[in-house]
C-alpha positions in Angstrom: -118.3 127.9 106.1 -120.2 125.2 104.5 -123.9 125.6 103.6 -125.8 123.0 102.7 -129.5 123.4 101.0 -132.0 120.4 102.1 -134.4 118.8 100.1 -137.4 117.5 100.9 -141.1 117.8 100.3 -144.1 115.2 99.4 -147.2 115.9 97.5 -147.8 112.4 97.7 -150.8 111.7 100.2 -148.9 108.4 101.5 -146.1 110.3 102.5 -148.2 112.4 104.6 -149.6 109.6 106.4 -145.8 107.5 107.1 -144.4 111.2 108.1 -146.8 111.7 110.7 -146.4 107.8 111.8 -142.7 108.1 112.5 -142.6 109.3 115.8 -144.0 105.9 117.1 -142.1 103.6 114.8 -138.7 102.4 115.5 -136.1 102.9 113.1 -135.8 99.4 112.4 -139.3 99.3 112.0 -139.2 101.7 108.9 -136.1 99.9 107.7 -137.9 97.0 107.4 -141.1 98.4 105.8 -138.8 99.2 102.8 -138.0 95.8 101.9 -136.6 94.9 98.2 -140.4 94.9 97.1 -141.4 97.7 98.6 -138.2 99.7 97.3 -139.0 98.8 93.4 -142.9 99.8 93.4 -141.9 102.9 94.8 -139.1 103.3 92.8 -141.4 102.6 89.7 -143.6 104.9 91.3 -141.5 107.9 91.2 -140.8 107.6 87.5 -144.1 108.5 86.9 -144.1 111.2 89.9 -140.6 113.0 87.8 -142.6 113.9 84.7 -145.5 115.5 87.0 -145.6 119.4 86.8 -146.4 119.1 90.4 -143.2 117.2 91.1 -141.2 119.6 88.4 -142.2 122.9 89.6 -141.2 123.3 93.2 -137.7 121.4 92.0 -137.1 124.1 89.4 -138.0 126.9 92.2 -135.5 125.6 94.2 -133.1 125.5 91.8 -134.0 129.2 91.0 -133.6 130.2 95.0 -130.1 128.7 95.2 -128.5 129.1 92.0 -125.5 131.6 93.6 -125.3 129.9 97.2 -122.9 127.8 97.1 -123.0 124.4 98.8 -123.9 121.1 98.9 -127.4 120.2 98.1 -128.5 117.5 100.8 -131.9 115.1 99.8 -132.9 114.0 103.5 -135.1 111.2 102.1 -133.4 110.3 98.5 -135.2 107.2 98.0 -134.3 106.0 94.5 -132.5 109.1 93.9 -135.0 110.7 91.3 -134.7 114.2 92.3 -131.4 113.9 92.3 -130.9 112.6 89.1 -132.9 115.4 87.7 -131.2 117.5 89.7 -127.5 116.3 87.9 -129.5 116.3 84.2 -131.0 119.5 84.4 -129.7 121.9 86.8 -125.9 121.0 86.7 -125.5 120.6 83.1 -127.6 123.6 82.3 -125.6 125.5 85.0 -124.9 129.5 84.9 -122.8 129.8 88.0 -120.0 128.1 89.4 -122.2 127.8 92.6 -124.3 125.1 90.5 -122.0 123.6 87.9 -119.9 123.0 91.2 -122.5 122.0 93.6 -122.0 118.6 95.4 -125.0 116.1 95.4 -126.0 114.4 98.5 -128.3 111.9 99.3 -129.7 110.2 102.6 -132.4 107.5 103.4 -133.2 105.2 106.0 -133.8 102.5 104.1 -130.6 100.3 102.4 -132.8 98.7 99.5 -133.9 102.3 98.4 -130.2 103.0 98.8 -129.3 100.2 96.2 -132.4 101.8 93.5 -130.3 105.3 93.8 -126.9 103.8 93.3 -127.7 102.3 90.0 -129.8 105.6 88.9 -127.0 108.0 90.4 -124.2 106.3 90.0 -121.0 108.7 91.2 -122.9 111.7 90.4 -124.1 112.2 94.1 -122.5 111.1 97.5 -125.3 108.3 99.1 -125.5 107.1 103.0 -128.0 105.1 105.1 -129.5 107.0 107.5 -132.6 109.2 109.4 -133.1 112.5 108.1 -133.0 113.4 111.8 -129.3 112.1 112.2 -127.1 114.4 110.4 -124.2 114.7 111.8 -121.3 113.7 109.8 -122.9 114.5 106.3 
């Protein structure tokens, strides 16, 4: 039995608005919305976002909820990686079970060129793929 924890949330008020514009785009029209551009402001963006209490908290509760399950933790929507990189800095380093020192980082986004910003931040610490959040199969 595999179990797999997903992560994925936004406090951001943009992210709102594009999650309840998806149904009527095309996948191709959200891969092309994340051009190279697009992919570095938000990727600069979400530095800023990391060191936010608001961004912090809800990470750490997770990490709090799922300390003994074991599993793979699965970002749906990795972007740059950010979360994930905290996730390797501060949860698996600081980690109290084998559950979490052991746990397998996993990240998934739609868009290649936010892809390419996790790669260089994550490097083999996390498993990437180009996908929809809604298309799991295979992960």
């Amino acid at each position: 039995k595999v179990t797999v924890s997903v992560l994925y949330w936004s406090s951001h008020p943009t992210h709102v608005t594009a999650m309840a514009a998806l149904p009527s785009q095309t996948r191709e029209d959200i891969e092309k919305s994340y051009g190279e551009k697009t992919a570095t402001f938000y990727d600069e963006m979400m530095e800023g976002e990391m060191a936010k209490e608001t961004t912090l908290a809800p990470l750490r509760r997770l990490a709090d909820q799922i300390r003994d399950v074991p599993g793979a933790l699965l970002d749906v929507s990795c972007g740059g990686g950010h979360m994930l990189r905290w996730w390797a800095d501060t949860v698996k380093k600081s980690a109290t079970s084998d559950a979490e020192r052991d746990r397998a980082l996993v990240g998934r986004d739609i868009a290649p060129q936010m892809l390419d910003c996790a790669r260089k931040r994550l490097s083999a610490d996390a498993t990437l793929s180009t996908g929809s959040m809604t298309e799991l199969a295979g992960i």
